[in-house]
C-alpha positions in Angstrom: -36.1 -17.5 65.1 -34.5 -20.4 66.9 -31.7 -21.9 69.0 -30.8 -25.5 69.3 -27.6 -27.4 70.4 -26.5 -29.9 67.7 -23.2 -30.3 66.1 -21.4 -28.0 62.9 -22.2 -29.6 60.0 -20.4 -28.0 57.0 -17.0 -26.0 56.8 -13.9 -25.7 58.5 -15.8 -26.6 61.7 -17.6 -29.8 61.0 -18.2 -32.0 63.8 -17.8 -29.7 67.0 -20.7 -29.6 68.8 -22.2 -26.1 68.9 -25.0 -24.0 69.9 -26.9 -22.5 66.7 -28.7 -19.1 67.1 -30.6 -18.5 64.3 -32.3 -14.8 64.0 -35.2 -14.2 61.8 -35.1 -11.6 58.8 -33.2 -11.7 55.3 -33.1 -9.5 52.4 -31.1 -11.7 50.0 -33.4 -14.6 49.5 -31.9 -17.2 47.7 -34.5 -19.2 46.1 -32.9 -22.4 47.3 -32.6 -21.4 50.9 -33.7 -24.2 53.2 -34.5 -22.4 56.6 -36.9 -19.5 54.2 -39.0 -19.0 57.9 -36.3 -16.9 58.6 -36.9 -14.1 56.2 -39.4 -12.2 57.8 -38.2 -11.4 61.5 -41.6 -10.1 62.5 -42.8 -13.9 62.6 -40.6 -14.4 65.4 -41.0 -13.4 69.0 -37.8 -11.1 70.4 -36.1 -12.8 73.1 -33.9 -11.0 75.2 -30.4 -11.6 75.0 -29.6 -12.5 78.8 -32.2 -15.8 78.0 -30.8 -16.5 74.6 -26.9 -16.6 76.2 -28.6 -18.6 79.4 -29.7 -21.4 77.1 -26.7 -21.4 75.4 -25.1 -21.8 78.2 -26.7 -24.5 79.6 -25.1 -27.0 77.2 -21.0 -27.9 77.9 -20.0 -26.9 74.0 -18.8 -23.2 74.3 -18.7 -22.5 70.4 -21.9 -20.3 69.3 -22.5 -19.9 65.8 -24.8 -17.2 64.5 -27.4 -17.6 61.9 -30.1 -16.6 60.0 -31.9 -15.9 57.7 -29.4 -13.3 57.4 -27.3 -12.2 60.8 -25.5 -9.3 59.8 -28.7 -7.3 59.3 -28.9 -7.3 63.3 -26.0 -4.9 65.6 -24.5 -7.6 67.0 -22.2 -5.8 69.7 -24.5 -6.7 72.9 -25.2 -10.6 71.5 -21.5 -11.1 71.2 -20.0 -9.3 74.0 -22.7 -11.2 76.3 -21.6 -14.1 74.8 -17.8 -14.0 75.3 -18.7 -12.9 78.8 -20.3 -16.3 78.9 -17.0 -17.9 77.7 -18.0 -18.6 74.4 -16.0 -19.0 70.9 -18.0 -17.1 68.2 -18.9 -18.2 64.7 -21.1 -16.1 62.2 -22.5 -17.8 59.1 -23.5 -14.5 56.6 -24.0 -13.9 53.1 -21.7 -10.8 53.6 -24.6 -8.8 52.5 -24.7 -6.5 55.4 -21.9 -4.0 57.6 -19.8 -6.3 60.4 -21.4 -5.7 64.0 -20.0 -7.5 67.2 -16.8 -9.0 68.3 -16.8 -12.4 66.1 -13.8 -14.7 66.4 -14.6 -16.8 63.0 -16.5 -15.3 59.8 -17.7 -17.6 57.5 -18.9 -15.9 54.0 -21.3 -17.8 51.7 -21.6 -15.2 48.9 -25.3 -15.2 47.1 -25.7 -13.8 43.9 -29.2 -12.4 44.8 -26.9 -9.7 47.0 -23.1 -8.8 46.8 -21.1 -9.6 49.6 -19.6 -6.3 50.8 -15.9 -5.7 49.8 -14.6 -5.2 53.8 -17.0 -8.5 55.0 -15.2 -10.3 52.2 -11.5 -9.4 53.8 -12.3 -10.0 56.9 -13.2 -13.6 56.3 -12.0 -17.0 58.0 -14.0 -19.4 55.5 -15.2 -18.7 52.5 -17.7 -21.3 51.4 -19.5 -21.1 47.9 -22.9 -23.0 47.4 -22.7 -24.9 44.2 -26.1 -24.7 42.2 -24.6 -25.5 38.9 -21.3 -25.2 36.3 -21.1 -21.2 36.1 -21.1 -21.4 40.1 -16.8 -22.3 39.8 -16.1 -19.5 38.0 -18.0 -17.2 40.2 -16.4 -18.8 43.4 -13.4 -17.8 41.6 -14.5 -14.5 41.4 -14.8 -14.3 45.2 -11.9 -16.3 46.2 -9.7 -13.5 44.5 -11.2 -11.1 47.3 -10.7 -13.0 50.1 -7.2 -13.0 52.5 -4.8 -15.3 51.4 -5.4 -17.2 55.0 -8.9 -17.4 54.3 -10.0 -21.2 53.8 -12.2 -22.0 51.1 -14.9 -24.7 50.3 -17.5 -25.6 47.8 -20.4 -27.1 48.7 -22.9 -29.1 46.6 -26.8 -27.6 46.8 -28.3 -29.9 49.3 -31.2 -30.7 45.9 -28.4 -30.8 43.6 -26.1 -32.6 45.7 -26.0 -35.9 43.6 -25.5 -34.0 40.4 -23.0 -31.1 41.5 -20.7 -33.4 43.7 -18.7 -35.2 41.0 -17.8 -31.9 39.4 -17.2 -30.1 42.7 -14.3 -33.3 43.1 -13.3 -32.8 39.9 -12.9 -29.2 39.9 -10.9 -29.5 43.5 -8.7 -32.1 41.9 -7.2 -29.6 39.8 -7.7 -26.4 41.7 -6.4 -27.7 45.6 -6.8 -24.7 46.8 -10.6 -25.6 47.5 -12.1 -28.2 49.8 -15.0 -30.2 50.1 -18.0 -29.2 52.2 -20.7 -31.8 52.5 -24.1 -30.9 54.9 -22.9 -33.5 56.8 -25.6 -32.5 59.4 -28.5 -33.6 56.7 -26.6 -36.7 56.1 -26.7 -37.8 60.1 -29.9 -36.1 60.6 -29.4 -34.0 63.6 -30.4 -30.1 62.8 
């Protein structure tokens, strides 16, 4: 769908720079999802993975991090071996929705309710970061945490709408469970994409 060099602005990785490939095509559709151009991949030209790894490569950051829409639903072998050639780290950003493809050296799991994360996505995660839309949204991060490897970081994150609303209680709740972090969109704050 698109590609753009920027920095990481939520999670474990917040504030690297990074190149962003975001492929079209997603069947979870969460009904807050801000990029929702991305759900149907036949609105987006194919490019060919030789000129998506060029442009990435034409930037000095060597961390990638793949996005949708949602990424799994693509093999990613080719992408990611083209890109490690290329002397890249590798970050995915998935709802866990979809089978693992591709060599990927940091998984970062945002479980929807719209569609179950997958049991063997879930424990092979590096980050597990839960989208706070309202109260019932700790218990069910809860929920997920318990699948998750006991390395596996994990982070709540306010709803970008809900954001003013949801981030008291997200402080709250990580006050008494510090086993959680904050994640902040820091990205929409600074307004870079």
């Amino acid at each position: 769908m698109e590609a753009f060099y920027t920095l990481q602005g939520e999670g474990y990785h917040t504030g690297r720079a990074a190149y962003f490939i975001r492929l079209g095509g997603c069947d979870v559709g969460c009904v807050w999802c801000d990029v929702k151009d991305s759900w149907d991949a036949s609105k987006h030209p194919q490019q060919s993975i030789t000129d998506i790894v060029s442009a990435a490569a034409s930037f000095p950051g060597r961390m990638a991090v793949i996005t949708g829409g949602e990424p799994l639903m693509h093999n990613l072998d080719a992408l990611t071996a083209a890109l490690h050639e290329a002397g890249f780290s590798i970050n995915i950003e998935t709802s866990g929705s979809s089978p693992l493809s591709g060599q990927v050296d940091w998984i970062c799991v945002s479980p929807k309710k719209f569609k179950a994360p997958l049991p063997e996505v879930l424990a092979a995660a590096h980050e597990l970061k839960v989208v706070v839309f309202n109260k019932t949204d700790f218990d069910w991060a809860e929920k997920h945490a318990a699948m998750v490897p006991a390395h596996c970081k994990l982070y709540l994150q306010p709803e970008w709408e809900k954001r003013n609303e949801m981030t008291p209680l997200i402080v709250e709740y990580i006050q008494q469970h510090p086993q959680w972090q904050l994640s902040l969109q820091t990205h929409k704050y600074i307004g870079v994409p």
